[in-house]
C-alpha positions as a Markdown table, in Angstrom:
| # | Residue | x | y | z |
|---|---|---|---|---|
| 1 | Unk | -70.8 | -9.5 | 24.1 |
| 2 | Unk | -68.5 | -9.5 | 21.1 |
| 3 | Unk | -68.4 | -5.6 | 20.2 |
| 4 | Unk | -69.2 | -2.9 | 23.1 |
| 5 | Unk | -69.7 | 0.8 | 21.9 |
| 6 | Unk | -71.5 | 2.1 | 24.7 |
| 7 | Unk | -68.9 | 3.8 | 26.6 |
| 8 | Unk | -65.1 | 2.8 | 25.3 |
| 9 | Unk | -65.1 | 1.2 | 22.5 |
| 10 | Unk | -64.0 | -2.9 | 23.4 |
| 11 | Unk | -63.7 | -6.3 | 21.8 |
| 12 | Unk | -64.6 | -9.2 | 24.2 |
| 13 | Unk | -62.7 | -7.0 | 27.1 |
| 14 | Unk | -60.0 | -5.4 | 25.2 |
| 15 | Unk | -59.7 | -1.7 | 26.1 |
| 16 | Unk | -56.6 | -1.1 | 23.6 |
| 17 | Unk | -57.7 | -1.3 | 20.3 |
| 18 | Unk | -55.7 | 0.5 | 17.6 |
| 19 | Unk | -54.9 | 3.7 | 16.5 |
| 20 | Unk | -57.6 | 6.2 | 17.3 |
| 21 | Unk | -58.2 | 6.4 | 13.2 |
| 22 | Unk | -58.5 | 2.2 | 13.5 |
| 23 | Unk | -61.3 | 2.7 | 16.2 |
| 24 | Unk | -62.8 | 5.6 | 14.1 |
| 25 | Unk | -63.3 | 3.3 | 11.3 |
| 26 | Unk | -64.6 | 0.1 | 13.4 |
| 27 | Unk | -67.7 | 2.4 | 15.6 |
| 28 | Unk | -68.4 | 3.5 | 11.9 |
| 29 | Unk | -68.7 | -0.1 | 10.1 |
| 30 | Unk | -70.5 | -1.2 | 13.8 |
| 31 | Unk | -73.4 | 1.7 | 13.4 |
| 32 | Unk | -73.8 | -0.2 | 10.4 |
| 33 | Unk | -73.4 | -3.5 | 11.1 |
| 34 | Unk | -74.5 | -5.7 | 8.0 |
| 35 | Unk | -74.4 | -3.0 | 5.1 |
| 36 | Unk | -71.4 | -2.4 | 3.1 |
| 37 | Unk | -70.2 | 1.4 | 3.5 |
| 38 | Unk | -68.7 | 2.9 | 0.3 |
| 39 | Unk | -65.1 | 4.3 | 0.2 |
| 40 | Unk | -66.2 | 7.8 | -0.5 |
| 41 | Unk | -69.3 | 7.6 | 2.2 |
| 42 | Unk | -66.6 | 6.4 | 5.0 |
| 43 | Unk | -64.4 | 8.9 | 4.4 |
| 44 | Unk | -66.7 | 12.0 | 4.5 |
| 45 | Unk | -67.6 | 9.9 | 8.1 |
| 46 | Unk | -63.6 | 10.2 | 9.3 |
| 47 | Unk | -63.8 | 13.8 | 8.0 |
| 48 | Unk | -65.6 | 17.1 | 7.3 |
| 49 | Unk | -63.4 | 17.7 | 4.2 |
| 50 | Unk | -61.4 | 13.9 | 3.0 |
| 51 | Unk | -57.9 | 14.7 | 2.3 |
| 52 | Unk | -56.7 | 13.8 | -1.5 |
| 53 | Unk | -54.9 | 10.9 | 0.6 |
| 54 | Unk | -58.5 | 9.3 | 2.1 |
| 55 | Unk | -58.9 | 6.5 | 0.2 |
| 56 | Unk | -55.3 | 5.2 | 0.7 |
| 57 | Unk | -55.4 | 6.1 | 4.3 |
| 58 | Unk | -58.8 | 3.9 | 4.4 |
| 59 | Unk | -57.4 | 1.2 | 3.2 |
| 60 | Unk | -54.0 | 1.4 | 5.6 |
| 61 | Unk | -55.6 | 1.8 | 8.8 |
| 62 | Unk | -58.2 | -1.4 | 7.4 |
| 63 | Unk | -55.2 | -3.2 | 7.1 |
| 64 | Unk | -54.2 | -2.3 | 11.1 |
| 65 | Unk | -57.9 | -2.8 | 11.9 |
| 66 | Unk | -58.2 | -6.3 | 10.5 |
| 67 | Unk | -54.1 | -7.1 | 12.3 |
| 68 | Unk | -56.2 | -5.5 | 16.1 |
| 69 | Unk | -59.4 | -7.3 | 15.5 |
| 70 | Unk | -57.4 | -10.9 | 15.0 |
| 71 | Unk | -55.1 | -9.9 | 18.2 |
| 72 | Unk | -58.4 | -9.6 | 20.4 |
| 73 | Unk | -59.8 | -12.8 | 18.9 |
| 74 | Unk | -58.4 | -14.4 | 16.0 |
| 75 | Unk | -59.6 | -15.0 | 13.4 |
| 76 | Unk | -62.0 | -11.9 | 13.6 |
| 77 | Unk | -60.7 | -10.0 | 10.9 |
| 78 | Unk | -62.8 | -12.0 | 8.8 |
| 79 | Unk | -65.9 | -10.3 | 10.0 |
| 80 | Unk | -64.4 | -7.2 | 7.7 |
| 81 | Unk | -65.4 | -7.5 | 4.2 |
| 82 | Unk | -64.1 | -5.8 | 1.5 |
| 83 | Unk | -67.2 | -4.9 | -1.7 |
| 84 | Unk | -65.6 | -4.6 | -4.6 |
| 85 | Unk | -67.1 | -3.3 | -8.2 |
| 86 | Unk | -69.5 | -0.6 | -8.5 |
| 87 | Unk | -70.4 | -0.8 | -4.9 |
| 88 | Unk | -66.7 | -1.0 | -3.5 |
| 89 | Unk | -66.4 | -0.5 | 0.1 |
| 90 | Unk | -66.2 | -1.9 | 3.4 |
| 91 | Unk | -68.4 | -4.1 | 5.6 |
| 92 | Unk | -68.4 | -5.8 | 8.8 |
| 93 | Unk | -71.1 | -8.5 | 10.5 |
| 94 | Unk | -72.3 | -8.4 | 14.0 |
| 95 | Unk | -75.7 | -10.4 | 14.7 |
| 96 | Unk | -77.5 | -8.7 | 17.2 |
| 97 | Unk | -76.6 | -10.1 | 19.9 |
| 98 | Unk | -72.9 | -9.4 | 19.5 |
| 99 | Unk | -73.3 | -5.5 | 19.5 |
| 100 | Unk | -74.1 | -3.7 | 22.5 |
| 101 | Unk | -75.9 | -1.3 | 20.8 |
| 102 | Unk | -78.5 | -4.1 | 18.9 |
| 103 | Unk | -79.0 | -5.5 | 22.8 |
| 104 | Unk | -79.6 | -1.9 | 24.3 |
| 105 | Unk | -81.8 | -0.7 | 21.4 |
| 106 | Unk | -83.6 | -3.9 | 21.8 |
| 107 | Unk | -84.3 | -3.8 | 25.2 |
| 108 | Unk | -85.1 | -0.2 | 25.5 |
| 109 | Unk | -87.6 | -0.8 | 23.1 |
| 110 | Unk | -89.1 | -3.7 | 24.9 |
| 111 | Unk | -89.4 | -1.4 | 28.3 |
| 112 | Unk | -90.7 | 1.3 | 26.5 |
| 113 | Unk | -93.3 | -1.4 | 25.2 |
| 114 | Unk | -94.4 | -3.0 | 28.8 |
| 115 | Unk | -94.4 | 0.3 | 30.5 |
| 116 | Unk | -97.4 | 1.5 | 28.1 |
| 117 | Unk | -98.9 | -1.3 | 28.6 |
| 118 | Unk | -98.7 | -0.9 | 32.4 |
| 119 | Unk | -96.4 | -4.0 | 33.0 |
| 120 | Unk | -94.1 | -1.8 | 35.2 |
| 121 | Unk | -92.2 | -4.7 | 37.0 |
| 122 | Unk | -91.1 | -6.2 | 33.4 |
| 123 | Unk | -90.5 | -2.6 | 32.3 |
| 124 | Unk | -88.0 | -2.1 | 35.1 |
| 125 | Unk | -86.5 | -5.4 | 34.5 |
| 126 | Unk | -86.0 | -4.8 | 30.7 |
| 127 | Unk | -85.0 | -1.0 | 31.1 |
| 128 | Unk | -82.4 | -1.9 | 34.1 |
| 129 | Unk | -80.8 | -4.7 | 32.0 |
| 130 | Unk | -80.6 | -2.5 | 28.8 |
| 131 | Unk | -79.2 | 0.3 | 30.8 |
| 132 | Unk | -76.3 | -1.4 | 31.9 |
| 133 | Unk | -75.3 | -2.2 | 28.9 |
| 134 | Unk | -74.1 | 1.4 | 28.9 |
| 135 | Unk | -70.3 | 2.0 | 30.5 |
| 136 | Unk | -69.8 | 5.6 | 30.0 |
| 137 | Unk | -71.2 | 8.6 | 27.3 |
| 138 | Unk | -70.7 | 7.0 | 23.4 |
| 139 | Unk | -68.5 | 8.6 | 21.2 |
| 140 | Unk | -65.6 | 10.0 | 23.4 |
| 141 | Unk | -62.6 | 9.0 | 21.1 |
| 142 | Unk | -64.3 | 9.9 | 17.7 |
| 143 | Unk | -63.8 | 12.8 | 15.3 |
| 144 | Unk | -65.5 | 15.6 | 15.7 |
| 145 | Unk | -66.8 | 15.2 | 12.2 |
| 146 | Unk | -70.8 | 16.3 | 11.6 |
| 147 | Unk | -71.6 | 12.6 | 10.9 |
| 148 | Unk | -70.0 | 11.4 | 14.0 |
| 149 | Unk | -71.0 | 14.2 | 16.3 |
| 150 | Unk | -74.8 | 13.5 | 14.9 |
| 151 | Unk | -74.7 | 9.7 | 16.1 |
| 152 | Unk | -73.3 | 11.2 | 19.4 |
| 153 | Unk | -75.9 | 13.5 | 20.3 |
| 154 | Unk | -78.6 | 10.5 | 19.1 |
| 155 | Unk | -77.7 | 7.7 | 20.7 |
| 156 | Unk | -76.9 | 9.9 | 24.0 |
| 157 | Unk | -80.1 | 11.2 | 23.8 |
| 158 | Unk | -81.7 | 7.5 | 23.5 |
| 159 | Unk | -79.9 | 6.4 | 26.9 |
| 160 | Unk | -81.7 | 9.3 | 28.6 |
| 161 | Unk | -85.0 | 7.9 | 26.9 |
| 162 | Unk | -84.8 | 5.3 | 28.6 |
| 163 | Unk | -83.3 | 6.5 | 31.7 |
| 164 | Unk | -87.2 | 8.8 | 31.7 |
| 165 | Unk | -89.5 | 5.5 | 30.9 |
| 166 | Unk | -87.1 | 3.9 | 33.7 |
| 167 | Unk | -87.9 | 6.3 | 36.6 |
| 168 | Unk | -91.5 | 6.5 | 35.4 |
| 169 | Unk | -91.9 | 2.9 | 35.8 |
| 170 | Unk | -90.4 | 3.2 | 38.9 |
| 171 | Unk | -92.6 | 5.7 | 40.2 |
| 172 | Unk | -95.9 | 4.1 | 39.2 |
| 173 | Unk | -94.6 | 1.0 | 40.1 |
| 174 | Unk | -94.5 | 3.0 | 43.8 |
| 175 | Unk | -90.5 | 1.8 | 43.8 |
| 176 | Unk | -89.4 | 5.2 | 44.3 |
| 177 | Unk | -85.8 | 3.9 | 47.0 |
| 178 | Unk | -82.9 | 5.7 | 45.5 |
| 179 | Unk | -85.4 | 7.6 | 42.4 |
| 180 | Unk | -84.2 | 11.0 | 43.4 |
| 181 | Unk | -80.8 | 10.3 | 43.5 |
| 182 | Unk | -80.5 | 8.7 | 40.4 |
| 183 | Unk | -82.9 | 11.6 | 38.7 |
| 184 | Unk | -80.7 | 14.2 | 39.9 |
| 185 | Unk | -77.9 | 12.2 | 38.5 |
| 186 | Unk | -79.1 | 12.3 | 35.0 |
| 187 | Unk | -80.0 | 16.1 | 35.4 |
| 188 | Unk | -76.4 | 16.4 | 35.9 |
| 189 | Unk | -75.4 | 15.3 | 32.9 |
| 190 | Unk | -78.6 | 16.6 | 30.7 |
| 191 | Unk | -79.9 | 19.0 | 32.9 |
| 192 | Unk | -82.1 | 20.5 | 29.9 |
| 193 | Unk | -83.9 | 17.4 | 29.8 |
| 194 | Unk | -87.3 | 19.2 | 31.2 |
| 195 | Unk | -88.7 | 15.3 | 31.4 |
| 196 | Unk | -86.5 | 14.6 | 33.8 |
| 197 | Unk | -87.0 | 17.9 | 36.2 |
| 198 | Unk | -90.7 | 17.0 | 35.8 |
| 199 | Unk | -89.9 | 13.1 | 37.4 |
| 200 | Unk | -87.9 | 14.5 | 39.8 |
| 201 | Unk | -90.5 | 16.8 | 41.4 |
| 202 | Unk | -93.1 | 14.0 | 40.9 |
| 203 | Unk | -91.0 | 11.8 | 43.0 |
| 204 | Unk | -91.0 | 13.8 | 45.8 |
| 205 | Unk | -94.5 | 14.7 | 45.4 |
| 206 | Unk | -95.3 | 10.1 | 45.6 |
| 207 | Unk | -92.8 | 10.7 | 48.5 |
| 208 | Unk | -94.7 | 13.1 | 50.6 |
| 209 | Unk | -92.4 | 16.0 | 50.4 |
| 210 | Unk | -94.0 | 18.6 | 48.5 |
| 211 | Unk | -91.4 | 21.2 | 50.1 |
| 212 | Unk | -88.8 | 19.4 | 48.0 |
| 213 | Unk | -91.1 | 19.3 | 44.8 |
| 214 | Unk | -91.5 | 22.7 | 44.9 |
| 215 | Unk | -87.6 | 23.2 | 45.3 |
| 216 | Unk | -86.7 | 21.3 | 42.4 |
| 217 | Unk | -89.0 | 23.0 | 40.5 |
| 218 | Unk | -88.2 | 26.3 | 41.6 |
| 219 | Unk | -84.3 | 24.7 | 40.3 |
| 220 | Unk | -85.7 | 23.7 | 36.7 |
| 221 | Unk | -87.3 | 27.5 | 36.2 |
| 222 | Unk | -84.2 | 29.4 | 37.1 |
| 223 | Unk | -82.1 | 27.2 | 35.1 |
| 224 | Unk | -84.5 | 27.3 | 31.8 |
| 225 | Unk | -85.0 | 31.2 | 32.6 |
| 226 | Unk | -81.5 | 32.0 | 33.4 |
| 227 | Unk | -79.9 | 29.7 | 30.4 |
| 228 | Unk | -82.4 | 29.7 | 27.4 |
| 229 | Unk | -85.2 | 32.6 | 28.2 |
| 230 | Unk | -87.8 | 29.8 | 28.9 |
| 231 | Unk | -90.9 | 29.9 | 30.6 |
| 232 | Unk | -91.2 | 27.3 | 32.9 |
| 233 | Unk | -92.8 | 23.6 | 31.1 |
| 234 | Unk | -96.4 | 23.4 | 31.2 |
| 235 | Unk | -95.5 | 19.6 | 32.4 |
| 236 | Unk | -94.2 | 20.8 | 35.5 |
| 237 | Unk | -96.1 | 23.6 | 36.1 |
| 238 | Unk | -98.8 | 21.1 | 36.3 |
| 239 | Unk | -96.9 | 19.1 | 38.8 |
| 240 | Unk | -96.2 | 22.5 | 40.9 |
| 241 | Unk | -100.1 | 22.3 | 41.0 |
| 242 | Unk | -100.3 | 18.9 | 42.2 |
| 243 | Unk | -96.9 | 19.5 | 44.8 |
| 244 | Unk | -99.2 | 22.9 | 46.3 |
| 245 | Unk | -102.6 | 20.8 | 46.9 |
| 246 | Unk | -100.0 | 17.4 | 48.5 |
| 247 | Unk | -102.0 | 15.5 | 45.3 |
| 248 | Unk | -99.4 | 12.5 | 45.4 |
| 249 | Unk | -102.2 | 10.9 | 43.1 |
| 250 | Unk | -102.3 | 13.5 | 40.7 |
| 251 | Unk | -99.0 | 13.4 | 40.1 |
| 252 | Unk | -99.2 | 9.6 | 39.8 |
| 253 | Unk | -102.1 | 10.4 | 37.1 |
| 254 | Unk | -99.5 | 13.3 | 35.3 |
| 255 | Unk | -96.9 | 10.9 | 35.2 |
| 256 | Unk | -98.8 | 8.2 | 33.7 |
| 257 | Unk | -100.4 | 10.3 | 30.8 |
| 258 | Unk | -97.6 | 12.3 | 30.1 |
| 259 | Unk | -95.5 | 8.0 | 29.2 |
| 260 | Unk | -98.4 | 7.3 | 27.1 |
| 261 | Unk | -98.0 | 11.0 | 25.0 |
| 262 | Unk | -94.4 | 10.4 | 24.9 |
| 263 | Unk | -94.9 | 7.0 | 23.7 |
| 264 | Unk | -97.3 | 8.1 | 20.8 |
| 265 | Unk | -94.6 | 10.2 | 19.9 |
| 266 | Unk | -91.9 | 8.0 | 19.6 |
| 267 | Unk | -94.6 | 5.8 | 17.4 |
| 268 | Unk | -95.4 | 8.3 | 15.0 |
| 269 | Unk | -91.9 | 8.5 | 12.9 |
| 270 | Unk | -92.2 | 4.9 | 12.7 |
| 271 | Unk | -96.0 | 4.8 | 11.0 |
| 272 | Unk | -94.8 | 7.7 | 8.7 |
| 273 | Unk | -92.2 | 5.7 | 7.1 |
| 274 | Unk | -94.3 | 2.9 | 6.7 |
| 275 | Unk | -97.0 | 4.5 | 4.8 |
């Protein structure tokens, strides 16, 4: 993988790249890999409110960018293309499978696909591969500019997408060794994800242990009451009902219909822009 910005941003496996501005700039032409940005666009990216100075301060830290990118693999700077005329700004070229990001999107997309159509074992397989692609949080060394913060909070929120069609393939697929664990990982870092309470007390519900079920669910309602005022989901209400009356194959059944709901909604934005 040429360009990695899941996690710290890397070329090939250079860690050190550049000034922070320099890094700034490359994630920026990356989420756009293949259409020219305009000077005035990619500085209201860098900041809230561009400095009198932003264009020449573009242009200087393009100049270190393109010196870093041919230090991690010359002859790379090349990739950075300069749009000159009415259209003046910056591009840079990545084919898909040079950018983490195009492979993960890809991928997650493909799991997402297989799991509704109840290939579980080639969901797990697609979803596991795509995942890994991921080496930490994005956007740790980035401005905290509205545009930046917004890609942030998307793209964090599509790992944990398909972290949820992951453990649900896992659970209908009846692997469930090491499912908790890695469930209550995620809740750790998104622990208002209510998806994710719901597959965790469905897991222990497949497992056998409603006790446990009823725990974590008993976690998820003093968390959303204590934190937000929220009534507990009617998703995991409904697997409370199935943990009380030890229904592993309700919850099997909740599980399964609740991926093919959240799967029509992911479609929907999708058939709106097309029509």
């Amino acid at each position: 993988m040429l360009f990695r910005i899941l996690g710290p941003l890397q070329i090939r496996a250079v860690d050190e790249i550049g000034s922070p501005a320099q890094r700034a700039i490359l994630t920026a032409l990356l989420l756009q890999a293949g259409h020219p940005i305009g000077v005035a666009e990619l500085a209201e990216r860098l900041w809230d409110e561009p400095p009198a100075s932003a264009t020449a301060n573009i242009r200087s830290h393009l100049t270190g960018l393109r010196r870093t990118l041919d230090q991690a693999d010359p002859g790379l700077r090349r990739r950075v293309r300069t749009y000159r005329g009415g259209q003046s700004g910056y591009g840079l070229h990545a084919a898909p499978d040079e950018l983490d990001l195009s492979a993960f999107t890809m991928g997650a997309r493909r799991g997402r696909s297989l799991l509704l159509r109840g290939d579980t074992d080639a969901a797990i397989a697609a979803l596991e591969e795509a995942l890994a692609l991921w080496r930490g949080p994005f956007g740790q060394d980035l401005p905290p500019t509205r545009w930046f913060n917004a890609h942030v909070a998307g793209l964090n929120n599509t790992r944990f997408d398909a972290y949820q069609d992951l453990f649900t393939a896992c659970l209908l697929a009846g692997r469930t060794e090491m499912v908790t664990y890695r469930i209550e990982c995620a809740i750790a870092e998104a622990p208002y994800r209510q998806r994710l309470w719901e597959l965790l007390a469905a897991a222990h519900c497949v497992d056998g242990d409603a006790a446990s079920a009823l725990d974590v669910i008993k976690r998820c309602q003093e968390l959303l009451t204590g934190d937000l005022g929220l009534d507990l989901p009617p998703r995991v209400e409904a697997m409370r009902a199935a943990a009380l009356d030890w229904d592993r194959d309700q919850a099997l059944r909740l599980i399964a219909a609740h991926a093919t709901e959240d799967g029509e909604e992911h479609r929907r934005p999708a058939q709106r822009s097309l029509s």
